[in-house]
N, C-alpha and C positions, 0 to 999 in steps of 0.2 A: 504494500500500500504506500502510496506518495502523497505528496499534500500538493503538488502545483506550484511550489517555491524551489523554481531553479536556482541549482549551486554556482552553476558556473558553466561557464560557455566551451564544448570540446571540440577538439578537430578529429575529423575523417583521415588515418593516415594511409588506409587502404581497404581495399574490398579482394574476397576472395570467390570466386562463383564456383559454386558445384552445381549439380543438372539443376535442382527446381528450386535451388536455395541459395544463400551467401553465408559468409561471416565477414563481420566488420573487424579494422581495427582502430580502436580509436585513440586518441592520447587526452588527458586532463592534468589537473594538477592536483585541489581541493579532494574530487573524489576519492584520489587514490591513497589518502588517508589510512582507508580501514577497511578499502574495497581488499573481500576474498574472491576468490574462485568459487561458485556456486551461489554467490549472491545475486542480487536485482536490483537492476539500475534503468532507471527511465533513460530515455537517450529521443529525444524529441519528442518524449510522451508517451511511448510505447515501453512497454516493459520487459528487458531482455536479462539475458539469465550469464553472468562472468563467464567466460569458456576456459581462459586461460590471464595469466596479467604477469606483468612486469615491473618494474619501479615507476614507469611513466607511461606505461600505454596498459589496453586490455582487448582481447576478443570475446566477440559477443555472435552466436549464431543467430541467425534472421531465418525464421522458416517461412514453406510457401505462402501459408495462410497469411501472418503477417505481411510481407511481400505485397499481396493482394488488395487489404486493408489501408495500409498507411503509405504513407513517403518516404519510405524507408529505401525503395526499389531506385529511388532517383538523384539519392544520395552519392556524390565524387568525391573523391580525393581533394583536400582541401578547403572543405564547406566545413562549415560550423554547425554543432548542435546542441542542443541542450542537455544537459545531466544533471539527473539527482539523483538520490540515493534515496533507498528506501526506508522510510519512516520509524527511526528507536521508539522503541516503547517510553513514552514517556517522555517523548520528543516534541515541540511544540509543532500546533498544526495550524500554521500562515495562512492557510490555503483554503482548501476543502478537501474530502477524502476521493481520489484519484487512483484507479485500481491500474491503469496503463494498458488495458485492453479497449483498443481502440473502435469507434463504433464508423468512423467512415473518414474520405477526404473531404474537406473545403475549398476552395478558392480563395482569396484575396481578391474583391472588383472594386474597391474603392480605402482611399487613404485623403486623412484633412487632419490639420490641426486645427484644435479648440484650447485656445489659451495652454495651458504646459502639457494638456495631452494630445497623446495622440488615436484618433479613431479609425477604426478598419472595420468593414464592411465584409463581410463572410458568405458567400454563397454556397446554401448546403441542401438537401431534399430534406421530406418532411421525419426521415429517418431521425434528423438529428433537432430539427425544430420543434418538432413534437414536445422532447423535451426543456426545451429551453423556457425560460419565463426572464421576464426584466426586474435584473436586481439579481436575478440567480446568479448560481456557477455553471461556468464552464472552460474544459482544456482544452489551449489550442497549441498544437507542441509542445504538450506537457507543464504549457503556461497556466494557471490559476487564473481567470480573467472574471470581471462582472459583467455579465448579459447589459447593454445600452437599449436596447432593442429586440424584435423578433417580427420578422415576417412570415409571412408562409414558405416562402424558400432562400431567405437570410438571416441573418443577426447581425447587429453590431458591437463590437467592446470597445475597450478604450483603455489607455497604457499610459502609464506616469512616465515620465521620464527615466527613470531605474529601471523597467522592466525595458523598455525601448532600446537601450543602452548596454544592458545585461543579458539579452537572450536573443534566440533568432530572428523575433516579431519585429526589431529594430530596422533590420535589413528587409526584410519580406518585402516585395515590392507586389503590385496587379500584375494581375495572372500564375502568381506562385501558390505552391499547394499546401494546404498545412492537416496535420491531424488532428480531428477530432474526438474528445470524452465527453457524453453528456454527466450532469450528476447523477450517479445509480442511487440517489433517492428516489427517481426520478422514476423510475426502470420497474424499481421494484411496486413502487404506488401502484401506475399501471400494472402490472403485474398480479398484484393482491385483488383490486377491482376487475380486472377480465374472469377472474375464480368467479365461479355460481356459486360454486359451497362460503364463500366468505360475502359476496355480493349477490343479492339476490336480483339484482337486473341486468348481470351480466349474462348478454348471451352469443350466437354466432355473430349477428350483427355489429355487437357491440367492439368485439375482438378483433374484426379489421381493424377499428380506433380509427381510420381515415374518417369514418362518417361521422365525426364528432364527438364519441366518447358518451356520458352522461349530462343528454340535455334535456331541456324539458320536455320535451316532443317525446321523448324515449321514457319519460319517466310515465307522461299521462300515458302513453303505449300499456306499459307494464302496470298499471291503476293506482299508481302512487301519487296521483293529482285529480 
């Protein structure tokens, strides 16, 4: 588990390709503190597992499914990414709670500043909107951010100048792709409500969730109005 409060910003210092997979190598400084081998470390937000380390570098295997999921596939030699390291017991949490299993890509389609911050525009399908609410959380490259916004198929956040400066979102320009987490409170809500046995107006209908969830329409449906 992560909280969305990047350590520090690491370099790519190589990729290794096997048939349906990779392994990264990367290099940090901070991380590599108390980083072992079998540990887990965010690395743009996605959660990968130590393979092997060094004094100054580590590999990390990338499997297909991740690949698939996040930005990980598009990642070069010489790009910067984010790392953290996974949450001590008893470690403060900056952030929100961020598992590193990612639920899709974004886009970048719009960048402005507003007074010391800076806003970015995210276009993403209703997979990840769904989730989202204004004032919420959400990760974008493993970044901890507050929801500005939510459309039907974007969001906006917004970045202090520390996070701009300190993580990949600084550089991110339009048209670049970043990964997203929604919050798994978020997941799991829905989740408990699609249940019949816990929600009694949960039904097939309802379980698409595109049609709106629990609205009044559905409630007088089912005689609760």
């Amino acid at each position: 588990m992560f909280t969305g409060i990047v350590e520090e910003l690491g370099i790519i210092l190589g990729r290794h390709h096997y048939k349906n997979s990779i392994a990264l190598l990367l290099k940090g400084n901070k991380v590599m503190d108390d980083l072992q081998e079998g540990d887990s470390i965010a690395v743009n937000g996605v959660c990968l597992t130590v393979a092997r380390r060094s004094a100054v570098d580590f590999y990390a295997d990338v499997m297909p499914e991740t690949l698939r999921k996040t930005n990980l596939a598009e990642l070069k030699a010489g790009e910067k990414v984010n790392l953290e390291r996974a949450l001590p017991v008893g470690g403060r949490l900056g952030g929100h709670f961020v598992s590193g299993h990612i639920d899709g890509i974004g886009t970048i389609t719009e960048e402005k500043k507003e007074g010391n911050a800076l806003i970015k525009r995210i276009e993403a399908g209703s997979w990840i909107t769904r989730y989202l609410v204004e004032k919420g959380s959400v990760a974008v490259d493993g970044v901890s951010l507050t929801v500005v916004d939510v459309g039907e198929n974007s969001f906006s956040v917004s970045l202090i100048p520390h996070t701009a400066k300190h993580t990949t979102l600084g550089y991110k320009k339009n048209g670049d792709k970043v990964n997203l987490e929604a919050d798994i409170l978020g997941k799991y809500v829905e989740k408990i409500l699609s249940n019949p046995a816990v929600n009694p107006v949960a039904t097939d209908d309802y379980a698409g969730k595109e049609a709106g969830g629990i609205t009044l329409s559905l409630l007088e449906k089912k005689g609760f109005l």
